[in-house]
C-alpha positions, 0 to 999 in steps of 0.5 A, spaced: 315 974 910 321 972 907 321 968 901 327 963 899 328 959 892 330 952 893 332 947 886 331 940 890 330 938 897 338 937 897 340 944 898 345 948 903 342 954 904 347 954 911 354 955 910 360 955 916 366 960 915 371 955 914 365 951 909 371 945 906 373 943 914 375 936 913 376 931 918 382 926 918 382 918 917 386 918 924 381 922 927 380 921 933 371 919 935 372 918 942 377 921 946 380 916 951 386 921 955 384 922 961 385 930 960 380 931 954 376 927 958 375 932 963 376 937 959 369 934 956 366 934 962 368 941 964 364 945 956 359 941 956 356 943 962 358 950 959 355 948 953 349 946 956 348 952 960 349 957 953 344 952 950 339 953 955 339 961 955 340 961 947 333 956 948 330 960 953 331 968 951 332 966 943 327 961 942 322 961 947 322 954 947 317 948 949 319 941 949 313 936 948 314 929 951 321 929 954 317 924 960 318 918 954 325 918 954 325 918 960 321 912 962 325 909 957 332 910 961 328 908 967 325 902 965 331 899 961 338 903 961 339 903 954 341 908 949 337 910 943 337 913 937 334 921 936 331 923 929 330 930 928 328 935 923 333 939 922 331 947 922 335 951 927 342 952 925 344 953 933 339 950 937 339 943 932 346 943 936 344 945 944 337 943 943 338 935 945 343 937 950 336 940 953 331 934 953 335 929 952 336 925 959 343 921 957 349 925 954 347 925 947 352 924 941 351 928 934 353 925 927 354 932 924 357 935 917 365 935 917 363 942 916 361 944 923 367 944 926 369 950 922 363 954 926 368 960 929 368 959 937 363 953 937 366 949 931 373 947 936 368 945 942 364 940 938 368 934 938 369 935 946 361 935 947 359 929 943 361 931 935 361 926 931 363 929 924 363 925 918 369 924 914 370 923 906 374 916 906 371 909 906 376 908 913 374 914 916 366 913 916 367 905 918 371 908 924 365 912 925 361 906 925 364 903 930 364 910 935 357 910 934 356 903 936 360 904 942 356 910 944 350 907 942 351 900 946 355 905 952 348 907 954 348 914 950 343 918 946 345 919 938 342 924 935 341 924 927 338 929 923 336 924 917 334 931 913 342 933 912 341 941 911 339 946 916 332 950 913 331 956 917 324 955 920 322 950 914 314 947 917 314 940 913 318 935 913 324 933 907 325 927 904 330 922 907 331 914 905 333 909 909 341 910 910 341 914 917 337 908 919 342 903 918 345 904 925 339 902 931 337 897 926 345 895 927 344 895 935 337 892 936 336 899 939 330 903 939 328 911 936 325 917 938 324 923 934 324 930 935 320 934 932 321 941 932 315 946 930 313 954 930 308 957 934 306 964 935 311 969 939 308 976 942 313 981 941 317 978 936 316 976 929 321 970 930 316 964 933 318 960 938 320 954 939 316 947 940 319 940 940 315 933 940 318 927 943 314 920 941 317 914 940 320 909 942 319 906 936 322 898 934 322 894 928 321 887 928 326 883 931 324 877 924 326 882 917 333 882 915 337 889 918 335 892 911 328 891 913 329 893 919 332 900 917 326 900 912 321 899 917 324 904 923 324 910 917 318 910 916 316 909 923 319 916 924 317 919 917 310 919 919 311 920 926 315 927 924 310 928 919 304 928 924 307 933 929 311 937 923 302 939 922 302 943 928 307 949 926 302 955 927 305 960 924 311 960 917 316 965 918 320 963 911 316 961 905 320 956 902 319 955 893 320 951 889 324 954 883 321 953 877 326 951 871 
């Protein structure tokens, strides 16, 4: 088994070719040209035909629960917010696309747009990178909003970094909840585990939906935040337990 050291949960271990990609103030988050709209369409339904084959013949994935999220759109229409664990550093990206029922939207490292081949696509499939400047993260605010309230699904990884077939779940604080507390929308959380493979040393893939989880409509917006994440904490915390198997072990770097 491979052995990774870690200093703090706030280690990178997964870096893109082109690590410094940054994303400009005038940045466009949703394409309104007509053709960039098409052409939208057109990758990701390319996007989601790769996804499925990485997801079938790479990862042996198993999604768990995808009838919630379902019932959900069936019985109110609505967009919601997706928090996942983030462990798999191509099927964190094409994995939502799978379960998801409505188109999801991913808030992402300004980074991932310098993935080779992958990273210039992103933004067409539902990309949305976080700029540097206090201008552009308010113009992403609005964008995830919009996306939101438009009917679509936002997907966050609350951890920040990829770890490779990390088995717990990582701290995270309140800030990536700001949004569904915003919108007065409700959050799912995807929970990916391990599970044993024949004939392959790296584990499948199984990934618990649960939710959707609300705050009281009563607390402040802060509060709001501070009661949907720990909602989703403790809902990933639960289904983190059933990985079966630990293909990397992480440690603590004593200092």
């Amino acid at each position: 088994m491979k052995t990774i050291y870690y200093n703090d949960f706030s280690d990178n271990f997964v870096e893109t070719k082109n690590q410094e990609k940054k994303v400009p103030d005038n940045y466009q988050f949703i394409k309104t040209n007509p053709l960039a709209k098409f052409l939208g369409a057109i990758l990701f339904c390319f996007f989601k035909f790769i996804g499925h084959i990485y997801a079938t013949f790479v990862l042996g994935l198993k999604v768990e629960g995808k009838y919630k999220l379902k019932n959900h759109i069936k019985s109110t229409r609505s967009g919601y917010y997706i928090y996942a664990n983030h462990v798999l550093t191509y099927g964190d990206v094409y994995n939502p696309a799978l379960y998801s029922p409505i188109h999801p939207y991913y808030i992402c490292d300004s980074s991932n747009l310098g993935i080779p081949i992958l990273g210039p696509i992103l933004p067409f499939v539902g990309a949305l990178p976080i700029p540097d400047s206090i201008k552009g993260k308010k113009r992403l605010f609005d964008a995830i909003s919009t996306r939101a309230k438009q009917g679509n699904a936002i997907v966050i990884y609350p951890e920040a970094h990829v770890w490779p077939y990390y088995t717990n779940i990582r701290p995270f604080d309140t800030t990536a909840f700001a949004f569904p507390a915003r919108d007065n929308l409700p959050i799912f959380t995807a929970t990916t585990t391990f599970m044993p493979r024949k004939f392959r040393k790296k584990p499948r893939a199984v990934i618990y939906i649960d939710g959707p989880f609300s705050a009281p409509e009563d607390l402040s917006r802060h509060e709001k935040s501070a009661c949907l994440r720990d909602k989703a904490l403790s809902s990933m915390q639960k289904h983190a337990k059933r990985s079966t198997v630990k293909y990397i072990n992480y440690k603590k770097r004593e200092s």
